[in-house]
SEVEXPA-411877 format. One record per residue (C-alpha): residue in one letter; residue number from 1; z, y, x. Coordinates in nm, 4 decimals, decimal comma, m for minus. Each point is the difference from the previous one (the first is absolute). Layout:
<"A" NUM <Z Y X>>
...
This chain:
<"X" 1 <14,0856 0,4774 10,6675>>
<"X" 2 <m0,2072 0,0299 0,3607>>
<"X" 3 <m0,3198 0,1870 m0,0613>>
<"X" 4 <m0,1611 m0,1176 0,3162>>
<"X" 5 <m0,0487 m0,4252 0,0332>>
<"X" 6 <0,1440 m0,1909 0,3109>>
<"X" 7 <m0,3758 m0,1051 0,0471>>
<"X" 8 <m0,1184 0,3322 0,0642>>
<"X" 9 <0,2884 0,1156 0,2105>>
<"X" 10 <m0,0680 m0,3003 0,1974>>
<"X" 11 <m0,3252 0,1143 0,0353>>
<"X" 12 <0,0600 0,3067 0,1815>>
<"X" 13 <0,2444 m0,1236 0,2119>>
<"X" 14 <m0,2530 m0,2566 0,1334>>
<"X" 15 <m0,2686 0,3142 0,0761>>
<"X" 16 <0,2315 0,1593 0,1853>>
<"X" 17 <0,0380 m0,3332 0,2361>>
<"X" 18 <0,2705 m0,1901 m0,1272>>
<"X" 19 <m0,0597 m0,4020 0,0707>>
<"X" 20 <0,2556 m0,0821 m0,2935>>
<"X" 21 <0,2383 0,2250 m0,2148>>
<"X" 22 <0,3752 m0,1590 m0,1378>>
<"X" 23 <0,0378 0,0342 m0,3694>>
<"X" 24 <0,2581 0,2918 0,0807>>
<"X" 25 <m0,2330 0,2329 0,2431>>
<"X" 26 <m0,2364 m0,0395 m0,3792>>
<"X" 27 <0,2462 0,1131 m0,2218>>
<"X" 28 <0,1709 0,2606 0,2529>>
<"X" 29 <m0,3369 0,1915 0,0951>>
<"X" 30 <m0,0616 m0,0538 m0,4031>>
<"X" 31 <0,2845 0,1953 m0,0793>>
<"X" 32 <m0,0809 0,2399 0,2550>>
<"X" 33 <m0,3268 0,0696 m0,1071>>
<"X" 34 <0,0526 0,0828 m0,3771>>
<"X" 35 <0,2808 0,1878 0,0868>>
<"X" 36 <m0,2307 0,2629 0,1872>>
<"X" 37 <m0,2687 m0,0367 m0,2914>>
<"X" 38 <0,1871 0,0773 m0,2565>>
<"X" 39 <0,1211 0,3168 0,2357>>
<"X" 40 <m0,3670 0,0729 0,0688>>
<"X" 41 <m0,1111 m0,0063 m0,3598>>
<"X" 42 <0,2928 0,1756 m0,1217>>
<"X" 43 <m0,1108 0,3013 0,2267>>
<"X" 44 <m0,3153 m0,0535 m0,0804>>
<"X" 45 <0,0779 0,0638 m0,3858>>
<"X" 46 <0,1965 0,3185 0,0614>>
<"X" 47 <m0,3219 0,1233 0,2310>>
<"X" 48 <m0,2513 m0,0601 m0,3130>>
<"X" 49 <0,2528 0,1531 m0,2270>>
<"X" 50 <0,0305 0,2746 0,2121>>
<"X" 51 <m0,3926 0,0902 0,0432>>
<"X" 52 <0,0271 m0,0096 m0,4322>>
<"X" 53 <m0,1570 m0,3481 m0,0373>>
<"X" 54 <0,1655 m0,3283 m0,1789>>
<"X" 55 <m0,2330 m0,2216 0,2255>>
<"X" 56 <0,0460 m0,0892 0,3643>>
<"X" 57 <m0,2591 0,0097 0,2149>>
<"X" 58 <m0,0655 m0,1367 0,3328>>
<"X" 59 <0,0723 0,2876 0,1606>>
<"X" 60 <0,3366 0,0583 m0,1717>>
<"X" 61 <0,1040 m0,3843 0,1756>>
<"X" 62 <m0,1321 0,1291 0,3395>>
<"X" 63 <0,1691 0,3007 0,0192>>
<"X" 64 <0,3066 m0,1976 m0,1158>>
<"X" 65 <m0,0248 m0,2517 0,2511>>
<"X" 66 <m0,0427 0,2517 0,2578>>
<"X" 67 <0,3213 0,2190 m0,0888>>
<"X" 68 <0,1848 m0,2960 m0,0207>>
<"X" 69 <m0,1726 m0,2418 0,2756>>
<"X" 70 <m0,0351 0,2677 0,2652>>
């Protein structure tokens, strides 16, 4: 099951200037985007676990992003 709604991806799609957005651009950039969270977070785990702590912090998800995201 998606984690992230249609609504919301629609959303962003619209900020960044798009006039209207097919069902398929959605669901694609959807895909796309909890693909590289769950990639993210993932990292982000192993970083927390690494500095000794159960917990992610903020900081953990930044760095993560970073390594990852360039």
């Amino acid at each position: 099951m998606a984690e992230l709604k249609l609504a919301q991806i629609e959303r962003i799609m619209r900020k960044a200037g798009a006039q209207r957005v097919s069902a398929e651009a959605k669901e694609a950039l959807r895909e796309i985007l909890e693909e590289v969270a769950l990639e993210v977070a993932g990292l982000a785990v192993e970083i927390a676990h690494h500095s000794g702590r159960k917990g992610v912090q903020a900081e953990d998800v930044k760095l993560a992003a970073k390594q990852l995201l360039g």
